[in-house]
LOTIZA-182567 format. One record per atom (N, C-alpha, C): residue number from 1; residue in one letter; chain; atom name; y, z, x. Coordinates in steps of 0.1 Angstrom, whole numbers. Layout:
N
+-----+------+------+------+-------+-------+-------+
| pos | code | unit | site |     Y |     Z |     X |
+-----+------+------+------+-------+-------+-------+
| NUM |    a |    A |   CA |     Y |     Z |     X |
...
+-----+------+------+------+-------+-------+-------+
//
This chain:
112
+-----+------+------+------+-------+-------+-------+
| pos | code | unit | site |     Y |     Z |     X |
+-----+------+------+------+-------+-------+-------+
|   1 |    x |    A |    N |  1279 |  1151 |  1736 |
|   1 |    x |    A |   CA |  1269 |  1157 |  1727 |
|   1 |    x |    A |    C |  1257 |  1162 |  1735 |
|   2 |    x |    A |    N |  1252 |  1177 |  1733 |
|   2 |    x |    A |   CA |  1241 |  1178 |  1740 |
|   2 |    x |    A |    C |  1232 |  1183 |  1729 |
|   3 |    x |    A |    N |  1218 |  1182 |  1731 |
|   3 |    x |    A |   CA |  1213 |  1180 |  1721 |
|   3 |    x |    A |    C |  1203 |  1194 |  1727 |
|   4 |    x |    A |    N |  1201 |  1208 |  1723 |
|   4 |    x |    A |   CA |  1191 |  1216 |  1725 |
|   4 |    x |    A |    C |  1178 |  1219 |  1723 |
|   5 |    x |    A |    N |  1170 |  1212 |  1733 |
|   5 |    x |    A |   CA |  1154 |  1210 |  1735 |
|   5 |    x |    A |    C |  1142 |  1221 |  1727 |
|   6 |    x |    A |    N |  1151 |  1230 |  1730 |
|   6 |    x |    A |   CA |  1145 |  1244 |  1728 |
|   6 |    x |    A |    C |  1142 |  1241 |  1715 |
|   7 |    x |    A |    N |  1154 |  1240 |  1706 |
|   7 |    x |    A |   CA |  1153 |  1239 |  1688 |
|   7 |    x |    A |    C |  1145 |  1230 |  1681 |
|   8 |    x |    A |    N |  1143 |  1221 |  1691 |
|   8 |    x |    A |   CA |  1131 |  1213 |  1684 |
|   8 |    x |    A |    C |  1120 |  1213 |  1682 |
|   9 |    x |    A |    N |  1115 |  1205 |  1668 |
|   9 |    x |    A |   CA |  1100 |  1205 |  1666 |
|   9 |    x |    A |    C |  1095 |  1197 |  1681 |
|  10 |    x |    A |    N |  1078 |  1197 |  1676 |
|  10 |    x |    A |   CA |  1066 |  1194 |  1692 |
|  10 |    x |    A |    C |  1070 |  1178 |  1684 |
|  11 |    x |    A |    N |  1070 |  1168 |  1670 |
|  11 |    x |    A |   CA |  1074 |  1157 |  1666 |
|  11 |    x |    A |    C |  1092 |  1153 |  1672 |
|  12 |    x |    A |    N |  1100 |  1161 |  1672 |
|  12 |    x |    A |   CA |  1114 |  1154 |  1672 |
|  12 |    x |    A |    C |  1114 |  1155 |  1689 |
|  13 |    x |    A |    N |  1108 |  1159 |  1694 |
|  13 |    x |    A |   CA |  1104 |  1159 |  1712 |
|  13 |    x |    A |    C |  1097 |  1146 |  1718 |
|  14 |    x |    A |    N |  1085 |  1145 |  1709 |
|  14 |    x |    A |   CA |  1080 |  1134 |  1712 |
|  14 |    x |    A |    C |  1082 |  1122 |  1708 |
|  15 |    x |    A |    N |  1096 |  1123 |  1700 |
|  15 |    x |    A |   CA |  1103 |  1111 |  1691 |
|  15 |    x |    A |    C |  1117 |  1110 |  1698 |
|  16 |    x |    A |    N |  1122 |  1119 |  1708 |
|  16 |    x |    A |   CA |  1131 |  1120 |  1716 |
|  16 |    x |    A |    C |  1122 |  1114 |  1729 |
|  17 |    x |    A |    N |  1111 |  1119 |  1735 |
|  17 |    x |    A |   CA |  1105 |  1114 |  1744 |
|  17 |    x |    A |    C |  1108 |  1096 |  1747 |
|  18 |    x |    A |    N |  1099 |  1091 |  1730 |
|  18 |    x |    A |   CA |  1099 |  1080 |  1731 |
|  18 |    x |    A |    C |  1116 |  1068 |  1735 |
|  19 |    x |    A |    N |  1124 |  1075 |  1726 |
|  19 |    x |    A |   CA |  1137 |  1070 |  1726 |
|  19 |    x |    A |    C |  1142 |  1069 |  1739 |
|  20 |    x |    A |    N |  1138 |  1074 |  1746 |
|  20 |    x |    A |   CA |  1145 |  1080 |  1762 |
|  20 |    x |    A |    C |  1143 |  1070 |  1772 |
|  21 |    x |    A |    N |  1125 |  1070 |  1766 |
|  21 |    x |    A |   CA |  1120 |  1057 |  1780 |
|  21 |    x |    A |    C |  1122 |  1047 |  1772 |
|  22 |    x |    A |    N |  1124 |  1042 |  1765 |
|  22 |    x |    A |   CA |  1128 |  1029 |  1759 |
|  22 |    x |    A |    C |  1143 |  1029 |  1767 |
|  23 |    x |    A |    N |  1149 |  1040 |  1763 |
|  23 |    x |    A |   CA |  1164 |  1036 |  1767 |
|  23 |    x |    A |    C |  1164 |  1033 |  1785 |
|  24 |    x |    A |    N |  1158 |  1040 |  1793 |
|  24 |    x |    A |   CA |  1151 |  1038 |  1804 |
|  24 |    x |    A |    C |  1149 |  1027 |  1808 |
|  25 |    x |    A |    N |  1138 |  1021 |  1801 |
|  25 |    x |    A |   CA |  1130 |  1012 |  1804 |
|  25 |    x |    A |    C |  1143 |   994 |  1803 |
|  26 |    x |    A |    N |  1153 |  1000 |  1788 |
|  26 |    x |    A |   CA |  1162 |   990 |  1792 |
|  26 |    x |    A |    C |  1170 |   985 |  1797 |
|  27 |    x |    A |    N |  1174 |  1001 |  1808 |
|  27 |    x |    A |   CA |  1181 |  1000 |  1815 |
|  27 |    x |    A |    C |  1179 |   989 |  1825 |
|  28 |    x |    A |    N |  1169 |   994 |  1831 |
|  28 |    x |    A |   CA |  1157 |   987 |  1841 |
|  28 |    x |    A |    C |  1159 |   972 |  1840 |
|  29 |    x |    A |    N |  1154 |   968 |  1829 |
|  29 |    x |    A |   CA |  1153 |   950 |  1827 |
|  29 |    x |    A |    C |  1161 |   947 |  1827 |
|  30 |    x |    A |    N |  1179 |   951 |  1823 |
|  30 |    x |    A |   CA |  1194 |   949 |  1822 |
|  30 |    x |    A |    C |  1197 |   949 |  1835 |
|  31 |    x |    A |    N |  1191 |   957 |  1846 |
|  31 |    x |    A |   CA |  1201 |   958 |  1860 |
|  31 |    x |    A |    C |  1188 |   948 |  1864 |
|  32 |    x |    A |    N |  1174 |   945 |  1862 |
|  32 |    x |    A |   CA |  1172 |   931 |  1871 |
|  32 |    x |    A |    C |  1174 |   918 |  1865 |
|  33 |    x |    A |    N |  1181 |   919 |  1851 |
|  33 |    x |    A |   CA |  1184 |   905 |  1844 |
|  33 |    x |    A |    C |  1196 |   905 |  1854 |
|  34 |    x |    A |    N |  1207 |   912 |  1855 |
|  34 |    x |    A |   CA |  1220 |   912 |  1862 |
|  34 |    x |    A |    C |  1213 |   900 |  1875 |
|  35 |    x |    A |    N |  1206 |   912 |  1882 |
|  35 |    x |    A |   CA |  1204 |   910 |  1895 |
|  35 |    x |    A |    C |  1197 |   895 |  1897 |
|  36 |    x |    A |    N |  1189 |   889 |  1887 |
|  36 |    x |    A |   CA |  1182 |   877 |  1889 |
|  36 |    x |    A |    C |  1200 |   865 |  1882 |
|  37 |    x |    A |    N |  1205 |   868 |  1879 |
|  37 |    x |    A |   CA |  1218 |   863 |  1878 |
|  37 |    x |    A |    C |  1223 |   856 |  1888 |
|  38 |    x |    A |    N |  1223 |   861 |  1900 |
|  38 |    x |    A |   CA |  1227 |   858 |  1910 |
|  38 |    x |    A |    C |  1220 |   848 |  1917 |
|  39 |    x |    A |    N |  1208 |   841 |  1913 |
|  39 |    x |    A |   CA |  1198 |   834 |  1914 |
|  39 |    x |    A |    C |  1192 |   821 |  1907 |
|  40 |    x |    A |    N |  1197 |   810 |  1912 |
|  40 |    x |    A |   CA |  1187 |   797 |  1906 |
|  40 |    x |    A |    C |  1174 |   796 |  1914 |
|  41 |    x |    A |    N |  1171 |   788 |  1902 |
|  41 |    x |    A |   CA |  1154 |   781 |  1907 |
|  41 |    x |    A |    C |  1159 |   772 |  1920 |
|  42 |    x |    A |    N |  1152 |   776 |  1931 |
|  42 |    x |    A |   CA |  1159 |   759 |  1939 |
|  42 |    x |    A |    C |  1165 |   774 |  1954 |
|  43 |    x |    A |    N |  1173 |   779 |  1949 |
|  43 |    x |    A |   CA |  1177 |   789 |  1961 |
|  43 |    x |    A |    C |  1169 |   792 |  1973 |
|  44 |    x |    A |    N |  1174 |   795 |  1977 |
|  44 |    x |    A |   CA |  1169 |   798 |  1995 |
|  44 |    x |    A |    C |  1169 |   813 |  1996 |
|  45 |    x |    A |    N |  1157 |   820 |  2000 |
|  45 |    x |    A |   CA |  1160 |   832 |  2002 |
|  45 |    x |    A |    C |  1153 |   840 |  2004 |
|  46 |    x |    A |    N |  1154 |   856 |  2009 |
|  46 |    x |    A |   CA |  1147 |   861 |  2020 |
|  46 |    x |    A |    C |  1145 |   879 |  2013 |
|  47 |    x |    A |    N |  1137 |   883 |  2017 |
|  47 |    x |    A |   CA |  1132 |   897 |  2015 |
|  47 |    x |    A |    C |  1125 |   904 |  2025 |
|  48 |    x |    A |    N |  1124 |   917 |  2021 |
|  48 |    x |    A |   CA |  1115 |   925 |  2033 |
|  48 |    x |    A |    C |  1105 |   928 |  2026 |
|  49 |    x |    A |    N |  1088 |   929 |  2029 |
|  49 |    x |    A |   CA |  1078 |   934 |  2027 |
|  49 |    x |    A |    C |  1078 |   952 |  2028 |
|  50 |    x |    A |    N |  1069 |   957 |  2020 |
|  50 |    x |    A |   CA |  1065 |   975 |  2029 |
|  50 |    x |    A |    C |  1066 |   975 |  2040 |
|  51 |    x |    A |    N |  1062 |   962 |  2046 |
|  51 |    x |    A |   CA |  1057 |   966 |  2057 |
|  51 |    x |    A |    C |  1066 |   962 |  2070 |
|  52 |    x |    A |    N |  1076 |   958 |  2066 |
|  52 |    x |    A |   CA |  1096 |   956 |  2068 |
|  52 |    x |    A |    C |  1089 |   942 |  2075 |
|  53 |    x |    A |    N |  1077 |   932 |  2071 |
|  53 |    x |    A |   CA |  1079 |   917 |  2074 |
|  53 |    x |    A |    C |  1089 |   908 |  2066 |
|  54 |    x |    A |    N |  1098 |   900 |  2072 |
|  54 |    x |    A |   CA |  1107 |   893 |  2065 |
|  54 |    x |    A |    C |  1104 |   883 |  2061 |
|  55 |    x |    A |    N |  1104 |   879 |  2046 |
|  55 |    x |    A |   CA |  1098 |   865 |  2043 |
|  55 |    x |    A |    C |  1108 |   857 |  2040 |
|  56 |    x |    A |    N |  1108 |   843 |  2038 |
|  56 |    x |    A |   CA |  1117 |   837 |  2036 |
|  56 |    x |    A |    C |  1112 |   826 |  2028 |
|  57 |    x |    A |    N |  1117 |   820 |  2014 |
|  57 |    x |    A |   CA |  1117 |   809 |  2004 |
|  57 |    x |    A |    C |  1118 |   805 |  1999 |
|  58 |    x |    A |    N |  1116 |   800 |  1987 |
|  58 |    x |    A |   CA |  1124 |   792 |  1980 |
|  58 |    x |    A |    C |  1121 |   804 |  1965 |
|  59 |    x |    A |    N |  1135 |   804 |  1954 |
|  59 |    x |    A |   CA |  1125 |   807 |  1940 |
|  59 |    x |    A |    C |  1122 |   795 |  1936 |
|  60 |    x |    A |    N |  1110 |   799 |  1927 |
|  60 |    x |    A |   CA |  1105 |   784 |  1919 |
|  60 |    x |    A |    C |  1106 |   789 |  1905 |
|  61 |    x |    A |    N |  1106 |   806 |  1900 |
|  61 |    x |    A |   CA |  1106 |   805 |  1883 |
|  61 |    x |    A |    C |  1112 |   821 |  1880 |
|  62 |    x |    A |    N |  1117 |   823 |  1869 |
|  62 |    x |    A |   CA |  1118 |   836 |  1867 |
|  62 |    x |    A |    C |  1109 |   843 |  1859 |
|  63 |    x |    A |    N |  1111 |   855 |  1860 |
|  63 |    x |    A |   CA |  1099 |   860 |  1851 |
|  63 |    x |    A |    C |  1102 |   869 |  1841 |
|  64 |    x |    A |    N |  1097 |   877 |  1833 |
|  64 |    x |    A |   CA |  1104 |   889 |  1826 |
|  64 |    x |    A |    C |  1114 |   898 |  1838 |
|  65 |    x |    A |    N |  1112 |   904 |  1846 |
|  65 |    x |    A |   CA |  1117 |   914 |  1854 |
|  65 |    x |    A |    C |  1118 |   911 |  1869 |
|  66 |    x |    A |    N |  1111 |   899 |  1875 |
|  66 |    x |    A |   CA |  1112 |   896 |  1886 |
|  66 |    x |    A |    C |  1110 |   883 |  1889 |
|  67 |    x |    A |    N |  1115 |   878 |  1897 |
|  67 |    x |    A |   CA |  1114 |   862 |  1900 |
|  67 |    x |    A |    C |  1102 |   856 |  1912 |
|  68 |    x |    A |    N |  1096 |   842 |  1906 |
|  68 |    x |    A |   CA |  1085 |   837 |  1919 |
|  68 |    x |    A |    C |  1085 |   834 |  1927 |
|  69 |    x |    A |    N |  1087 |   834 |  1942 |
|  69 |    x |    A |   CA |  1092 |   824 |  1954 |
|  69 |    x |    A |    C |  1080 |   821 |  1960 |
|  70 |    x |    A |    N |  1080 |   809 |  1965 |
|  70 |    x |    A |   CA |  1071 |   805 |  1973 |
|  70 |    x |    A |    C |  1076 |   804 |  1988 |
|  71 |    x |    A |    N |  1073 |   813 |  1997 |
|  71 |    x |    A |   CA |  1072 |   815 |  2008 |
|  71 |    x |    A |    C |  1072 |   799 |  2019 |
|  72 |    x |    A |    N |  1081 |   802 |  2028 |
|  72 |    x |    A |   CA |  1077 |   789 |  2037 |
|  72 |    x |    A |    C |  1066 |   786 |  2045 |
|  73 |    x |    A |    N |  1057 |   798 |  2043 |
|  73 |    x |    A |   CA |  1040 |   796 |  2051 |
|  73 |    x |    A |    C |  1035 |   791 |  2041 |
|  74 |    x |    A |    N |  1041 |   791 |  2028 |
|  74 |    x |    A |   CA |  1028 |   783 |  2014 |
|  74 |    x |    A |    C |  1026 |   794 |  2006 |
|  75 |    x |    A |    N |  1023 |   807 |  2010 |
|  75 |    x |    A |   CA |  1020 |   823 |  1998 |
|  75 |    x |    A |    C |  1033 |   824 |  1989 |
|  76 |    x |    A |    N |  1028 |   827 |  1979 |
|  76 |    x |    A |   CA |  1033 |   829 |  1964 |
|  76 |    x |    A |    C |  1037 |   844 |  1962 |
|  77 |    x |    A |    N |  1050 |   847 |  1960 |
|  77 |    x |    A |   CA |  1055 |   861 |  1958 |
|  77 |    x |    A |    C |  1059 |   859 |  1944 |
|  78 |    x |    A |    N |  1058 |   875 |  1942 |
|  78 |    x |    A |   CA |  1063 |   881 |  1931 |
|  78 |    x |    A |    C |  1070 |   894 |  1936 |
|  79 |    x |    A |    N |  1087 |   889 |  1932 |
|  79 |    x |    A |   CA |  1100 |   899 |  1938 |
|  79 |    x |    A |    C |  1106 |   903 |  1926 |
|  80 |    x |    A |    N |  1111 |   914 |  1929 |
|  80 |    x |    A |   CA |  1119 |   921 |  1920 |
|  80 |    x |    A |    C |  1137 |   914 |  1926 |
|  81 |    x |    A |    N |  1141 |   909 |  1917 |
|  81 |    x |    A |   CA |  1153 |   903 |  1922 |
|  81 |    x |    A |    C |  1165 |   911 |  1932 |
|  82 |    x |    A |    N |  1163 |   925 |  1929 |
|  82 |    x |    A |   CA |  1171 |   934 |  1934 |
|  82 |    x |    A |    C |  1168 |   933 |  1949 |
|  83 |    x |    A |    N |  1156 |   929 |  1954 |
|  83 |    x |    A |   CA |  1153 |   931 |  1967 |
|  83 |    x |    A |    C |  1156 |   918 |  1974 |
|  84 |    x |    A |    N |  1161 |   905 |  1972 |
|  84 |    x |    A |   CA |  1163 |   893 |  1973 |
|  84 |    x |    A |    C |  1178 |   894 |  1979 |
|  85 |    x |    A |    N |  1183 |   887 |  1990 |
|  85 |    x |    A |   CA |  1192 |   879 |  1992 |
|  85 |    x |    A |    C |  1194 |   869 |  2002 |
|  86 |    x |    A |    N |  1202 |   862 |  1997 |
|  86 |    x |    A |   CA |  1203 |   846 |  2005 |
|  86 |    x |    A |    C |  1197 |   845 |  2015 |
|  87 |    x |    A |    N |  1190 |   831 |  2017 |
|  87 |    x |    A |   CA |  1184 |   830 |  2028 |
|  87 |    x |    A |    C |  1187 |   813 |  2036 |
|  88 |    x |    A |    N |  1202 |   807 |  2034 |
|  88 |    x |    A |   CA |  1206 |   796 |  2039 |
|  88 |    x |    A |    C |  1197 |   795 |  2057 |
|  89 |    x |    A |    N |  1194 |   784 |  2061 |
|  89 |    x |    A |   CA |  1191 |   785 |  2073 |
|  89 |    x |    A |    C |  1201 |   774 |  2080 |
|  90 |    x |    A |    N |  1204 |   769 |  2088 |
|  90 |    x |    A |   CA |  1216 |   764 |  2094 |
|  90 |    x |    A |    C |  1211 |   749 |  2093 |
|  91 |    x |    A |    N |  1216 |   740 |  2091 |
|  91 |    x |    A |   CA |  1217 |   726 |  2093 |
|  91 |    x |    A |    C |  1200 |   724 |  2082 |
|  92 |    x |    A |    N |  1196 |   733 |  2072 |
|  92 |    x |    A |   CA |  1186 |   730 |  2063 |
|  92 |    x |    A |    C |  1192 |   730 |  2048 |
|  93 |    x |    A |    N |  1192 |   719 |  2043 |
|  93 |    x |    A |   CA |  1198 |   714 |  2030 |
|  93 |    x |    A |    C |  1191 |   728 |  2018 |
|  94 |    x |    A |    N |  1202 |   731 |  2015 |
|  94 |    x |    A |   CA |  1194 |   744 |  1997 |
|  94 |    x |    A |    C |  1189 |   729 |  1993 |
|  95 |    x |    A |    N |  1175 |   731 |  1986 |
|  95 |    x |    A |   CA |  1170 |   728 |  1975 |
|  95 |    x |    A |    C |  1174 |   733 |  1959 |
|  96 |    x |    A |    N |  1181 |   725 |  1954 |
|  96 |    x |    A |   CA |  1186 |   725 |  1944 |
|  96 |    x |    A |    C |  1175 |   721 |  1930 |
|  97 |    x |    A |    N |  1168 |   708 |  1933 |
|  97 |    x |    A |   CA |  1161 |   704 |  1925 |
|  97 |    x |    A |    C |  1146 |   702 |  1926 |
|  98 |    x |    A |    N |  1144 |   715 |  1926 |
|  98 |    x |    A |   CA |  1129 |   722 |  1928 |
|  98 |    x |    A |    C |  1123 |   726 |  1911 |
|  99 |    x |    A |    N |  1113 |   719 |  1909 |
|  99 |    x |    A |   CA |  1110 |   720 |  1896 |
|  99 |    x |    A |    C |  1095 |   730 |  1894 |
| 100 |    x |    A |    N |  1097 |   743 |  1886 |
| 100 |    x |    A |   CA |  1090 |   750 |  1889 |
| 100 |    x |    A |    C |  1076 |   742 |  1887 |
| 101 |    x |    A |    N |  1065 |   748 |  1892 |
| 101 |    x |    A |   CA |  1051 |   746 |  1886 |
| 101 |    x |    A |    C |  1047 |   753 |  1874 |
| 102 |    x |    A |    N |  1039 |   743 |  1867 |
| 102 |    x |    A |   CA |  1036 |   750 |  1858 |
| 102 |    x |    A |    C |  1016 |   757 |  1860 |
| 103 |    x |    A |    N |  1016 |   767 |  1853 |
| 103 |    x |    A |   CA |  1002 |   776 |  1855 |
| 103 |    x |    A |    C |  1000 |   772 |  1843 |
| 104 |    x |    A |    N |   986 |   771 |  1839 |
| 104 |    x |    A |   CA |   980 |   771 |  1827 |
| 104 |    x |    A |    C |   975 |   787 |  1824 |
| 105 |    x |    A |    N |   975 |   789 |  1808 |
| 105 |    x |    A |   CA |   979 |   803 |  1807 |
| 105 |    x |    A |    C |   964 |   806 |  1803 |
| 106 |    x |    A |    N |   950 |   798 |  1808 |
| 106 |    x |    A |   CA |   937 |   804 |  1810 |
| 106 |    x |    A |    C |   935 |   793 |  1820 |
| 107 |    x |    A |    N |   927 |   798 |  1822 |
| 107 |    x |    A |   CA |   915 |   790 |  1834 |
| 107 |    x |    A |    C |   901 |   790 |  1829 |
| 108 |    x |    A |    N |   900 |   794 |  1820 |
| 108 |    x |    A |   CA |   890 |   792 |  1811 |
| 108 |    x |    A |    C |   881 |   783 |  1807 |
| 109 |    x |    A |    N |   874 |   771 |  1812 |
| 109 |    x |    A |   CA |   869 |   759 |  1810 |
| 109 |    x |    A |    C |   867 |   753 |  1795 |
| 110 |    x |    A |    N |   859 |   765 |  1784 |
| 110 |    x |    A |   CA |   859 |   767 |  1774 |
| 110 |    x |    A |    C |   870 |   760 |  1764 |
| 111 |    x |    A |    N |   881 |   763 |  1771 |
| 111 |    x |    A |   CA |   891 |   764 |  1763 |
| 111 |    x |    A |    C |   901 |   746 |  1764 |
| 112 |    x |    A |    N |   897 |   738 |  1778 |
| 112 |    x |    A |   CA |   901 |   729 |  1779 |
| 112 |    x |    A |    C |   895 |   721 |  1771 |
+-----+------+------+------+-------+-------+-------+
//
């Protein structure tokens, strides 16, 4: 079905617009739901930075679109799962039962 841009109103364009990146946009969260699939909390595992540094650690939680690892120096990432793979190191046991941390969802004093 092709649908001709030209014949439309400046409304069924911008109601087409919207449909589009939605449909887009679910693409997106479908191929990194896939991709975090491949992934427990507890895993071992490794990425490249921009700046092609290789990090290496554990996940501890998933997120909407990307999962948290904590790094073996102690720094806290946020990866897009697509960029993740295994990071076994030889004679070092996977962590299986790694229980995420939990963040409190203000820091707010007020509110404690």
């Amino acid at each position: 079905m092709m649908i001709d841009i030209d014949r439309l109103s400046e409304p069924e364009l911008i109601d087409l617009n919207r449909r589009i990146v939605e449909r887009l946009s679910f693409l997106s969260q479908m191929r990194a739901h896939r991709a975090m699939l491949e992934f427990r909390i507890g895993d071992r595992v490794a990425f490249q930075t921009d700046r092609l540094q290789t990090i290496q650690g554990i996940i501890t939680r998933y997120n909407k679109k990307t999962v948290s690892v904590i790094a073996d120096d102690g720094r806290r990432w946020t990866v897009s799962p697509g960029l993740l793979h295994s990071a076994q190191v030889a004679n070092e046991p996977e962590l299986k039962n790694v229980t995420p941390e939990r963040i409190p969802e203000s820091s707010d004093p007020a509110r404690t």
